[in-house]
DRENPA-3360 file (N, C-alpha, C; in nm, 2 decimals, always signed):
BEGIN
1 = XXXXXXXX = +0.05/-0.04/+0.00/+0.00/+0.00/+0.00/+0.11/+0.09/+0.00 ~ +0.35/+0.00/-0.18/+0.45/+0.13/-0.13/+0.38/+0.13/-0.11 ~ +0.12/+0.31/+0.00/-0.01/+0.35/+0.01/+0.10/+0.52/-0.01 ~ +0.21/+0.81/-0.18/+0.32/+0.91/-0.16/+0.35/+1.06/-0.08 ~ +0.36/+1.05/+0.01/+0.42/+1.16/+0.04/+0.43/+1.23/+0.16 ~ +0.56/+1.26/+0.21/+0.65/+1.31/+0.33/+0.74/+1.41/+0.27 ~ +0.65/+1.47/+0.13/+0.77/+1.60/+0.07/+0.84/+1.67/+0.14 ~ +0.82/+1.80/+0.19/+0.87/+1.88/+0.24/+0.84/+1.91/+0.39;
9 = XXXXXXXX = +0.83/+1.99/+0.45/+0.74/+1.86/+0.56/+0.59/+1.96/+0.55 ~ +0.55/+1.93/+0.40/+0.38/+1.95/+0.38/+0.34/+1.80/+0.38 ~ +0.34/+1.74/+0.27/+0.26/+1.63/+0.22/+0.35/+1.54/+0.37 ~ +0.28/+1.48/+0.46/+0.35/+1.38/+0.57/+0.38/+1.26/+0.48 ~ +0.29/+1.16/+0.38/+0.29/+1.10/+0.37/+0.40/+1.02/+0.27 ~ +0.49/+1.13/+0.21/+0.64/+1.10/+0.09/+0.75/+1.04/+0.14 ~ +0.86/+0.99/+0.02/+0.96/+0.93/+0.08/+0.94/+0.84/+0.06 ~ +0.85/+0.77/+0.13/+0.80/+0.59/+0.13/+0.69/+0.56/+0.04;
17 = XXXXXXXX = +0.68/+0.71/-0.07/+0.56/+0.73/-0.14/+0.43/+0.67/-0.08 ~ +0.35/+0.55/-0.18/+0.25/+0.49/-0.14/+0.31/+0.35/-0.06 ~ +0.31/+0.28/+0.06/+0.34/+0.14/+0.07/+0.24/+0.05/-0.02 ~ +0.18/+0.00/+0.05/+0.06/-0.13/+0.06/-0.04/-0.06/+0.02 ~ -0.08/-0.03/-0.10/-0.23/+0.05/-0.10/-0.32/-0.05/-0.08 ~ -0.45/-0.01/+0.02/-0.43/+0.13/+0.08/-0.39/+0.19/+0.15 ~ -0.30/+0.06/+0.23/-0.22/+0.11/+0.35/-0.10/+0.19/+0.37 ~ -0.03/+0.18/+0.45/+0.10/+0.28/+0.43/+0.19/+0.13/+0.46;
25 = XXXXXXXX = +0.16/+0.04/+0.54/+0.26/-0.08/+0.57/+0.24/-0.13/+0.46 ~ +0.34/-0.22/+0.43/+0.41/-0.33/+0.28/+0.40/-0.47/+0.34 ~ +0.28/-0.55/+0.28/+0.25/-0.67/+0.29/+0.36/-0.77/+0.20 ~ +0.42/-0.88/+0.24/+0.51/-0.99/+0.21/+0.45/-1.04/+0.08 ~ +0.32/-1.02/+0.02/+0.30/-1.09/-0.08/+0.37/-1.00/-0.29 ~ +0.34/-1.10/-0.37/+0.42/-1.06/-0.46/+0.30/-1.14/-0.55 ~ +0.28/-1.08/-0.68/+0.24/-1.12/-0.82/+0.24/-1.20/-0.87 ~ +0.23/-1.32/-0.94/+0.27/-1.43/-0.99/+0.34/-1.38/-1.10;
33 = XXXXXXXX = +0.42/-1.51/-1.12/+0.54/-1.49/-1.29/+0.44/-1.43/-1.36 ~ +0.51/-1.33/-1.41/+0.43/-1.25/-1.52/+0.31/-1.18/-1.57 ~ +0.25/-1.18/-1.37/+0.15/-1.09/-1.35/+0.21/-0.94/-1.36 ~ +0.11/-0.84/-1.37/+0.12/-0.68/-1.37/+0.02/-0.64/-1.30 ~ +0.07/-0.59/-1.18/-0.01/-0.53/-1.08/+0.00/-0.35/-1.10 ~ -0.12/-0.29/-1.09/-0.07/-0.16/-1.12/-0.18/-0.08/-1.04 ~ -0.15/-0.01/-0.98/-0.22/+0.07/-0.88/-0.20/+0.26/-0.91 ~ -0.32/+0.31/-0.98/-0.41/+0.46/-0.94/-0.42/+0.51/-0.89;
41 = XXXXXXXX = -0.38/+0.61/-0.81/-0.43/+0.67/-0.69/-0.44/+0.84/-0.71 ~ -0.49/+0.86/-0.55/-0.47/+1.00/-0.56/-0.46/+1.03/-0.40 ~ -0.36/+1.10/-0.31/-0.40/+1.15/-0.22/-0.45/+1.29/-0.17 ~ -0.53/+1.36/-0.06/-0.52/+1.48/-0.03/-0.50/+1.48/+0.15 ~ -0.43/+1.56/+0.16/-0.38/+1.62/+0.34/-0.41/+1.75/+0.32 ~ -0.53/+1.76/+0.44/-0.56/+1.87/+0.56/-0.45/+1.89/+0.63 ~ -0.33/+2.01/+0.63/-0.30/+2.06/+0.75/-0.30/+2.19/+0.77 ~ -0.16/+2.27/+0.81/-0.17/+2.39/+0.79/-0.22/+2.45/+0.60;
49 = XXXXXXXX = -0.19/+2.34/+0.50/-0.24/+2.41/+0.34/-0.30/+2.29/+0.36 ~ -0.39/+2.30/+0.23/-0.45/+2.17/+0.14/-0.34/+2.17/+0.05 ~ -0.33/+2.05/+0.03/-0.22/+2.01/-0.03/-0.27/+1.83/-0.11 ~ -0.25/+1.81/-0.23/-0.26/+1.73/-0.33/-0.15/+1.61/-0.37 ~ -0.21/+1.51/-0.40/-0.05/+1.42/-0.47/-0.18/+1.33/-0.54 ~ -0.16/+1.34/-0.70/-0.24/+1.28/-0.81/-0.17/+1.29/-0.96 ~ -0.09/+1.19/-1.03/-0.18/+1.06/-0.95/-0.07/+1.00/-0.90 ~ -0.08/+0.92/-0.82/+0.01/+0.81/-0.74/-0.01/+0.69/-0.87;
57 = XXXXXXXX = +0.12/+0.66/-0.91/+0.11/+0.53/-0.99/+0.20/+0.44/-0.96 ~ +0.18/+0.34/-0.91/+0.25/+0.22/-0.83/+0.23/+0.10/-0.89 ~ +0.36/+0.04/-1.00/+0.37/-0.07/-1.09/+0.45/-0.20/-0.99 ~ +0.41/-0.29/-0.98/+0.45/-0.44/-0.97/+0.43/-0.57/-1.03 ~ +0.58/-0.60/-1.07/+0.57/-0.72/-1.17/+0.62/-0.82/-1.12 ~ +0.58/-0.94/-1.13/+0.65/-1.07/-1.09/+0.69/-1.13/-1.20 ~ +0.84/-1.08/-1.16/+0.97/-1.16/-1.25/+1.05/-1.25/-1.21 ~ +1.00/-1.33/-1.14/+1.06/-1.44/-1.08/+0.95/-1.53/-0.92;
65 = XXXXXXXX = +0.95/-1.66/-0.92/+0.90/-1.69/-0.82/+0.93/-1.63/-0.70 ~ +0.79/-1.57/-0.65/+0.75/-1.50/-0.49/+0.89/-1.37/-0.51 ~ +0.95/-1.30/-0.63/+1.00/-1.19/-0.64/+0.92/-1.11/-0.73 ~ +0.91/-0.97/-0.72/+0.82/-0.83/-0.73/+0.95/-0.72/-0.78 ~ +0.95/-0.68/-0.93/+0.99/-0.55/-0.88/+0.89/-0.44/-0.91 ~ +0.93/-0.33/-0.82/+0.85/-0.23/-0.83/+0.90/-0.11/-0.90 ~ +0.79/+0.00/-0.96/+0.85/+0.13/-1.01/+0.72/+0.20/-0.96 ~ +0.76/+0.32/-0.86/+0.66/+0.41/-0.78/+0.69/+0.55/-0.79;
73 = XXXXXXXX = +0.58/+0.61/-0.88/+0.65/+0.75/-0.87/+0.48/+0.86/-0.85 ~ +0.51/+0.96/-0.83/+0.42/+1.06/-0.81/+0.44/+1.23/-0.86 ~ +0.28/+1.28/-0.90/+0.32/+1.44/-0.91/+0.20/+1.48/-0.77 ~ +0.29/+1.59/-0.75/+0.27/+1.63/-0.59/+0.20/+1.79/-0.60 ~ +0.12/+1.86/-0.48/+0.14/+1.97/-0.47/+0.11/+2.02/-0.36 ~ +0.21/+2.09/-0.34/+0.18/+2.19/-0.22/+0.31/+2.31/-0.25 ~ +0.21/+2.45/-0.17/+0.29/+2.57/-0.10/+0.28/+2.61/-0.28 ~ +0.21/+2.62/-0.33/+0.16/+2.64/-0.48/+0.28/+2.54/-0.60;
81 = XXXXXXXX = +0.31/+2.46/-0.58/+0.37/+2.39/-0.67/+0.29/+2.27/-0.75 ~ +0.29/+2.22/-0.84/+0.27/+2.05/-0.87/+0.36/+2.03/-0.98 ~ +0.42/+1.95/-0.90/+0.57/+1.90/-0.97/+0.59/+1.76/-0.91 ~ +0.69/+1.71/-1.05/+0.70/+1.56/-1.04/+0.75/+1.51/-0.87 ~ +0.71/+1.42/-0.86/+0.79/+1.36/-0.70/+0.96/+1.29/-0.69 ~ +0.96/+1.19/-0.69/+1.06/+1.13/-0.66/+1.04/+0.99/-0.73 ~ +1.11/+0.90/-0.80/+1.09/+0.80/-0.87/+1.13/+0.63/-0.75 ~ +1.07/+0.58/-0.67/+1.12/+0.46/-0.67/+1.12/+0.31/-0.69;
89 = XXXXXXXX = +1.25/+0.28/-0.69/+1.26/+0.16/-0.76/+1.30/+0.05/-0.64 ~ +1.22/-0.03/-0.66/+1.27/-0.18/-0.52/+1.24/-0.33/-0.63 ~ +1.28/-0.42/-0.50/+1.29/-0.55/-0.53/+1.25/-0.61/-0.43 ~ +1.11/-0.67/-0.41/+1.02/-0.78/-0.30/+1.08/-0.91/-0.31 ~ +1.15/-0.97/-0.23/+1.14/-1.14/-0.28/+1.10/-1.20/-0.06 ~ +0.99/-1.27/-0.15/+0.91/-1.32/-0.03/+1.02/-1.49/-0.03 ~ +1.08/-1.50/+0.08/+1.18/-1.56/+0.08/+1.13/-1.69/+0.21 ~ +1.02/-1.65/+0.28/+0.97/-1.76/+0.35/+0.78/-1.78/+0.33;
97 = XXXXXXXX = +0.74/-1.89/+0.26/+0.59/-1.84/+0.22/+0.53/-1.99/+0.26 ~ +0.39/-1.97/+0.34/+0.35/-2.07/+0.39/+0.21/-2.03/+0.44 ~ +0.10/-2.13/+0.43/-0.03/-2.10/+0.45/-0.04/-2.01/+0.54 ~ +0.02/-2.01/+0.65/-0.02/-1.90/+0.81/+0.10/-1.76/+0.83 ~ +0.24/-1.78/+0.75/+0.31/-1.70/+0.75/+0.42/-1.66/+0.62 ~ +0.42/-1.53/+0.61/+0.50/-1.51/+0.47/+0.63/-1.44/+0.56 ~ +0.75/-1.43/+0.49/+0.86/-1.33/+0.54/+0.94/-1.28/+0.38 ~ +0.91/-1.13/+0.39/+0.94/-1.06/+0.24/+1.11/-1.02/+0.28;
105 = XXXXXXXX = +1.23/-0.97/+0.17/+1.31/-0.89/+0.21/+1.24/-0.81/+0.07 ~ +1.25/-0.64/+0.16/+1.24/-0.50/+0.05/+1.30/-0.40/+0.03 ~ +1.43/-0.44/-0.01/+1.55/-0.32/+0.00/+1.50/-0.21/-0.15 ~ +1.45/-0.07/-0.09/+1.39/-0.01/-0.21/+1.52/+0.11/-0.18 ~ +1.53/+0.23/-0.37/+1.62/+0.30/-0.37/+1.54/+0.45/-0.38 ~ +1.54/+0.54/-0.36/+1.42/+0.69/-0.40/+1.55/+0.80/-0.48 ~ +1.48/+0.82/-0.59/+1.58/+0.88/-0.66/+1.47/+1.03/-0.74 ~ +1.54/+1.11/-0.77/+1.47/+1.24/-0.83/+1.54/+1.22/-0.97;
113 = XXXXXXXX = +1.51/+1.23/-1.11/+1.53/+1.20/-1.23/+1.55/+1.33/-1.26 ~ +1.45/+1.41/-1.23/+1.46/+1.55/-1.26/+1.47/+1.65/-1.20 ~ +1.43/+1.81/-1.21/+1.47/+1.91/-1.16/+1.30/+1.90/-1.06 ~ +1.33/+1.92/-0.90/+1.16/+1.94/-0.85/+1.20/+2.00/-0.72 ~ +1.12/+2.07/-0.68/+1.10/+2.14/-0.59/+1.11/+2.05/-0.41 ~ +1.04/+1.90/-0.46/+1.05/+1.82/-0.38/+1.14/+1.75/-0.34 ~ +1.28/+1.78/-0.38/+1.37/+1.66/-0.42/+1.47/+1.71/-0.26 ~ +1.45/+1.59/-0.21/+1.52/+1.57/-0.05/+1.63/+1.48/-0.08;
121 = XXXXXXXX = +1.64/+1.41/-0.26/+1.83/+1.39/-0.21/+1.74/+1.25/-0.22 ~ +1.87/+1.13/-0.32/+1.85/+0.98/-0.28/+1.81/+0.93/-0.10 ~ +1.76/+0.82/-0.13/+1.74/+0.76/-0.02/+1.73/+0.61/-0.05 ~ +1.80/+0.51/+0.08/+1.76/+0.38/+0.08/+1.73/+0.31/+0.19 ~ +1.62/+0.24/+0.14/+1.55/+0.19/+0.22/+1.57/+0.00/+0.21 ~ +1.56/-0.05/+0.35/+1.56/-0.26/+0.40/+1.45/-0.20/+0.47 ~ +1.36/-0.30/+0.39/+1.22/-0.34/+0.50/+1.22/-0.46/+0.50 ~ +1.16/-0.52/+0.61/+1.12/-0.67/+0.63/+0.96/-0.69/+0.65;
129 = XXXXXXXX = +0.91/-0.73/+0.55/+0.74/-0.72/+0.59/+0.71/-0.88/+0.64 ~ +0.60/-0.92/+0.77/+0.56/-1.03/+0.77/+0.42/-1.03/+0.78 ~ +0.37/-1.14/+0.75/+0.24/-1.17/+0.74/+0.17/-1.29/+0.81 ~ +0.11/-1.26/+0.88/+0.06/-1.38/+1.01/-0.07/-1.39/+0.97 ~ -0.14/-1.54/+0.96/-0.24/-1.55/+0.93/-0.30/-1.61/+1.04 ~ -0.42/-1.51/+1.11/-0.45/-1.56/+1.24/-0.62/-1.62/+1.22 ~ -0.68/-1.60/+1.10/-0.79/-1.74/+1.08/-0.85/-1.70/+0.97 ~ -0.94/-1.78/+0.91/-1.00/-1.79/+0.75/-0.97/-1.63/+0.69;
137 = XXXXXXXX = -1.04/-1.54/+0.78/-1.07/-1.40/+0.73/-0.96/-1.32/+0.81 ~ -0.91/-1.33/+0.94/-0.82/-1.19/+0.99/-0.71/-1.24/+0.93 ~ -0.60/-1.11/+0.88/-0.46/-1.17/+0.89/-0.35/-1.02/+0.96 ~ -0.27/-1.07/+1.02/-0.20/-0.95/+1.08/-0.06/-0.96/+1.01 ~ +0.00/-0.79/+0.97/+0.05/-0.77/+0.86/+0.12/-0.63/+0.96 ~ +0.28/-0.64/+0.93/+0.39/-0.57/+1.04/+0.49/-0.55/+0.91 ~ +0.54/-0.46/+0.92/+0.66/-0.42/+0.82/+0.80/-0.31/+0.91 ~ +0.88/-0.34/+0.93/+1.05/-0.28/+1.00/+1.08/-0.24/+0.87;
145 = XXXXXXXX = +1.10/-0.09/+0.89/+1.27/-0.04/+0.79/+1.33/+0.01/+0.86 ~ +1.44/+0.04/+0.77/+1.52/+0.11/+0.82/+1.61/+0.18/+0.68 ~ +1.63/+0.33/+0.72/+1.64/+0.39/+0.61/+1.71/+0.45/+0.57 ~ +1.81/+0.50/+0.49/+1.93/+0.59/+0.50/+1.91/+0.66/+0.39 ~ +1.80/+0.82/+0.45/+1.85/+0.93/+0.37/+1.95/+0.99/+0.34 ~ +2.00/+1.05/+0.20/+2.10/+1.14/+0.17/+2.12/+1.27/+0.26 ~ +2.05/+1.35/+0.28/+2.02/+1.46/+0.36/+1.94/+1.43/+0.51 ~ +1.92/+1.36/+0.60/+1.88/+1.35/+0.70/+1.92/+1.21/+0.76;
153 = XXXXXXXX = +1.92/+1.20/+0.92/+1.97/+1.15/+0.95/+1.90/+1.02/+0.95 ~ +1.97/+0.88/+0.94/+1.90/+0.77/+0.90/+1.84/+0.69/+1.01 ~ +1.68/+0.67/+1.03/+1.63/+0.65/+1.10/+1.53/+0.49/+1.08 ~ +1.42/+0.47/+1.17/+1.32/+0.34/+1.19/+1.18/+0.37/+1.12 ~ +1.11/+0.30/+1.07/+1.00/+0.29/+1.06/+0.91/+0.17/+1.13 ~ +0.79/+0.19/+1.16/+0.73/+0.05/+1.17/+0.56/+0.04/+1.17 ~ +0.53/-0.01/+1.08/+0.41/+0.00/+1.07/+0.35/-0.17/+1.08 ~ +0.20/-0.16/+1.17/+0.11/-0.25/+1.15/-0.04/-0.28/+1.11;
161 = XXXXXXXX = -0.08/-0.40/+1.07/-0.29/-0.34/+1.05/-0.34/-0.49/+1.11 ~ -0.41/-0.47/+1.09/-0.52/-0.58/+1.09/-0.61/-0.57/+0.98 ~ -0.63/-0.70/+0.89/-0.69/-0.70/+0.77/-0.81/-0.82/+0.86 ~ -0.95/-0.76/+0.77/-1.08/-0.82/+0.80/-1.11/-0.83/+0.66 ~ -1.17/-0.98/+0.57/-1.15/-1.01/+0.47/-1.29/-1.11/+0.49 ~ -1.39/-1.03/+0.38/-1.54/-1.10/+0.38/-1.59/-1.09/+0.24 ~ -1.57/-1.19/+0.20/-1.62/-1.20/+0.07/-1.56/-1.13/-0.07 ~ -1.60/-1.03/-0.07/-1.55/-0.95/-0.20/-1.44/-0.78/-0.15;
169 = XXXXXXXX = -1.47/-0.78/-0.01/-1.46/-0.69/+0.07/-1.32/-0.74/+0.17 ~ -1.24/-0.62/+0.22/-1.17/-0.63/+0.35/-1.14/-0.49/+0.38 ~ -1.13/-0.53/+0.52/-1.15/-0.37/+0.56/-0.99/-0.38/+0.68 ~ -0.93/-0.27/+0.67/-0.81/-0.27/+0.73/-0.81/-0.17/+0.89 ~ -0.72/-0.14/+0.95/-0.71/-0.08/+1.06/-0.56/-0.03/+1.12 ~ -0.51/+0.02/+1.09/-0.35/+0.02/+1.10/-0.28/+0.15/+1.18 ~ -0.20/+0.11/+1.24/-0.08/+0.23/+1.29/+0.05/+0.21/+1.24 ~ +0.09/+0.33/+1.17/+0.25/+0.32/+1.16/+0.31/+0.46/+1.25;
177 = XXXXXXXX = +0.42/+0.42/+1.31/+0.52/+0.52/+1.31/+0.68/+0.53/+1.29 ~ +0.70/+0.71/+1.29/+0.81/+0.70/+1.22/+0.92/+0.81/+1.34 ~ +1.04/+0.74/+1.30/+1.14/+0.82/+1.41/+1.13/+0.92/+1.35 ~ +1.20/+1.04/+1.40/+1.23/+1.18/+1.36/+1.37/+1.18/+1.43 ~ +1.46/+1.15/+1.42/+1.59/+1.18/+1.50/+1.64/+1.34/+1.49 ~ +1.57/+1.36/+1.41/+1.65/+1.55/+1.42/+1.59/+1.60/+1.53 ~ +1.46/+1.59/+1.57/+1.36/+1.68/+1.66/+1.35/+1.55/+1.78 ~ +1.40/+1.45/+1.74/+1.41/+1.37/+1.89/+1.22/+1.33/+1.89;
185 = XXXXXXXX = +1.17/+1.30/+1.81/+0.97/+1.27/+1.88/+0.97/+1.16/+1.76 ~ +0.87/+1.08/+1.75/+0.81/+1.02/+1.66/+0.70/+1.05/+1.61 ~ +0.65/+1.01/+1.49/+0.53/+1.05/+1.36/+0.44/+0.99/+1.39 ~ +0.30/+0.97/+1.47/+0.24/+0.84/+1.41/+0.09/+0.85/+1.34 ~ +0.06/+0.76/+1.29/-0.04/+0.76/+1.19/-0.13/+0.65/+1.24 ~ -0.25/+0.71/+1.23/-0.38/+0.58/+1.25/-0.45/+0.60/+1.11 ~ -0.47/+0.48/+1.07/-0.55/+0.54/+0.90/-0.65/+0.37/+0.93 ~ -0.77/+0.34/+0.84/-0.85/+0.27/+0.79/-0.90/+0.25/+0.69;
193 = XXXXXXXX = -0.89/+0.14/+0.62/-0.87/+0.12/+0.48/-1.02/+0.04/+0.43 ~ -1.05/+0.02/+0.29/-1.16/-0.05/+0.28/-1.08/-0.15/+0.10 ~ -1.08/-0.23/+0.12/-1.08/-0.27/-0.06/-1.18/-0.35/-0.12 ~ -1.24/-0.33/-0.20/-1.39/-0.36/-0.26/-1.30/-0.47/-0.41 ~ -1.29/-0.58/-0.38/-1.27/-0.65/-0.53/-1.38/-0.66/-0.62 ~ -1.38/-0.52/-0.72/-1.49/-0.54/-0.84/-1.49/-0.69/-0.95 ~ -1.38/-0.68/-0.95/-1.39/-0.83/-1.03/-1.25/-0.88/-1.01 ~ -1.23/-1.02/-1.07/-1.09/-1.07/-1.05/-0.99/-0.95/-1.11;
201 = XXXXXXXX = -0.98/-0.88/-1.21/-0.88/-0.83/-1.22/-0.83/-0.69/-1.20 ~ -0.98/-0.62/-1.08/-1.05/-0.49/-1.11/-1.05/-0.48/-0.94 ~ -0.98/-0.35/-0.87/-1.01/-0.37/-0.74/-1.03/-0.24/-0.71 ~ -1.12/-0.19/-0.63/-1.13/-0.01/-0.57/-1.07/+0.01/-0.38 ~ -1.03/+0.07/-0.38/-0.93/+0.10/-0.27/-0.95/+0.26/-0.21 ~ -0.91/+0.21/-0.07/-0.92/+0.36/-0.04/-0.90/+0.37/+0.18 ~ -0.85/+0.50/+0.20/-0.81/+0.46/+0.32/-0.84/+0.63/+0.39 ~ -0.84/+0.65/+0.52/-0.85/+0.75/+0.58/-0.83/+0.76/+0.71;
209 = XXXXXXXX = -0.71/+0.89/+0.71/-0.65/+0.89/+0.87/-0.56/+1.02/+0.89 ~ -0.49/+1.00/+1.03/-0.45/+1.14/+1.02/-0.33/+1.11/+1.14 ~ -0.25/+1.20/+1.15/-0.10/+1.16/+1.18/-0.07/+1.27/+1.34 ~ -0.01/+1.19/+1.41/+0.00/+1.29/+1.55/+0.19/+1.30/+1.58 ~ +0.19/+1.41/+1.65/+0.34/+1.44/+1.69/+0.36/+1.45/+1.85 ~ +0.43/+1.38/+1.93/+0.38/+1.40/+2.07/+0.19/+1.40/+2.09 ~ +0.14/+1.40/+2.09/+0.00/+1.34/+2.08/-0.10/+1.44/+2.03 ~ -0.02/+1.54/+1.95/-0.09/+1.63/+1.87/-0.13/+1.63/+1.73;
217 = XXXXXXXX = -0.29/+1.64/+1.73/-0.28/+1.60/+1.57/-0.21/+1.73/+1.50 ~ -0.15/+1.65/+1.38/-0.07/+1.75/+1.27/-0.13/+1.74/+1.13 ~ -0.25/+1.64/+1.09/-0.31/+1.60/+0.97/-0.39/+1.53/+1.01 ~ -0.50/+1.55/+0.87/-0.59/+1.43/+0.77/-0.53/+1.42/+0.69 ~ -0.55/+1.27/+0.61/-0.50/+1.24/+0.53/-0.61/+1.16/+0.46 ~ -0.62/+1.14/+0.33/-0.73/+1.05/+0.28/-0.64/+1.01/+0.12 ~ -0.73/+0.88/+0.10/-0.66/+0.82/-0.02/-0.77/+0.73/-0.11 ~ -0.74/+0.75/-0.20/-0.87/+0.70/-0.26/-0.78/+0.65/-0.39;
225 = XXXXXX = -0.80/+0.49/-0.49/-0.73/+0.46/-0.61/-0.83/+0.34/-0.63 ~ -0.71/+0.27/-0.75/-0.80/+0.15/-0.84/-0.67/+0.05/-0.83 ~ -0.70/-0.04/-0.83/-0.59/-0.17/-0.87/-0.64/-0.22/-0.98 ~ -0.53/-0.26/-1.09/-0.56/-0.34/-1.24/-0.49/-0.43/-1.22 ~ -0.48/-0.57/-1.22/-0.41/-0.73/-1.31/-0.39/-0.71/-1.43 ~ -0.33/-0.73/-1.50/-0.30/-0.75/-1.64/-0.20/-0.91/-1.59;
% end
């Protein structure tokens, strides 16, 4: 759910662009050989500005058994700008997979191609996502990075949800947070997700939440997209 943007520090949600749409955490699963997963989006944040990021386009292919690569990029706006985002490029390989538990490695790279307003400088990112399956319909879903910005100091992430999965429907529930080592506090985010499978290869998505600093809210956030199979 990558679910883009922690630009400047308008948009919170960049950098890690979209994770898991709808989520912000990165579930352990991957595409079959020579699936094309491609995900639509768009987000908006309430804070001190309104501020935009549309569209979010998040490509995943399976080029190899239980391996994904990805290409995630976005145009952004805020403080009157809309300009390209930041381009990233990773590699999923779900390296332990079994009916009740998956274990991914996701070493991703964030790069700027071009000239943008948003551009905070390469970054790299190891995540480890795991996926616990605790009965027919719940499954619980945790993701660890750890990150080494070019320009800031290199810090933790960690995010988790709870997926509820009924029929054509699953509805999510999730907290991530994120270190801040400059300012010494952490990020956190509570968001709730819904994904509606319109048909096997057709899915509508969409999530809503809002992010605190010491226990002060600092945002809404809302996210709304489409998933395609090819």
């Amino acid at each position: 759910m990558t679910q883009v943007s922690k630009i400047t520090g308008a948009l919170l949600f960049a950098n890690f662009l979209y994770a898991g749409p709808p989520m912000m955490t990165d579930d352990p699963f991957t595409p079959e050989v020579g699936e094309l997963e491609v995900n639509f989006a768009s987000e908006i944040e309430n804070s001190e500005n309104f501020n935009f990021v549309i569209p979010i386009v998040d490509i995943n292919y399976g080029i190899y058994p239980h391996t994904q690569l990805t290409i995630e990029t976005a145009y952004a706006s805020t403080d009157n700008n809309y300009k390209s985002d930041g381009v990233e490029v990773a590699i999923k390989y779900n390296f332990y997979h079994s009916d009740t538990l998956n274990i991914a490695l996701y070493p991703k790279y964030l790069f700027y191609p071009i000239t943008t307003p948003f551009d905070k400088g390469k970054s790299y990112e190891l995540q480890l996502p795991i996926s616990l399956k605790l009965s027919d319909t719940i499954e619980w879903v945790t993701s660890l990075s750890y990150l080494y910005p070019q320009n800031e100091a290199n810090h933790y992430e960690l995010g988790s949800y709870l997926a509820y999965e009924h029929q054509q429907q699953t509805y999510f529930l999730e907290t991530y947070m994120e270190e801040h080592p400059q300012d010494n506090n952490v990020a956190t985010f509570f968001n709730i997700g819904y994904f509606y499978q319109y048909q096997d290869n057709l899915g509508i998505m969409g999530s809503i939440g809002y992010e605190t600093i010491s226990l002060k809210k600092e945002a809404e956030v809302a996210y709304l997209g489409i998933q395609v199979i090819f």
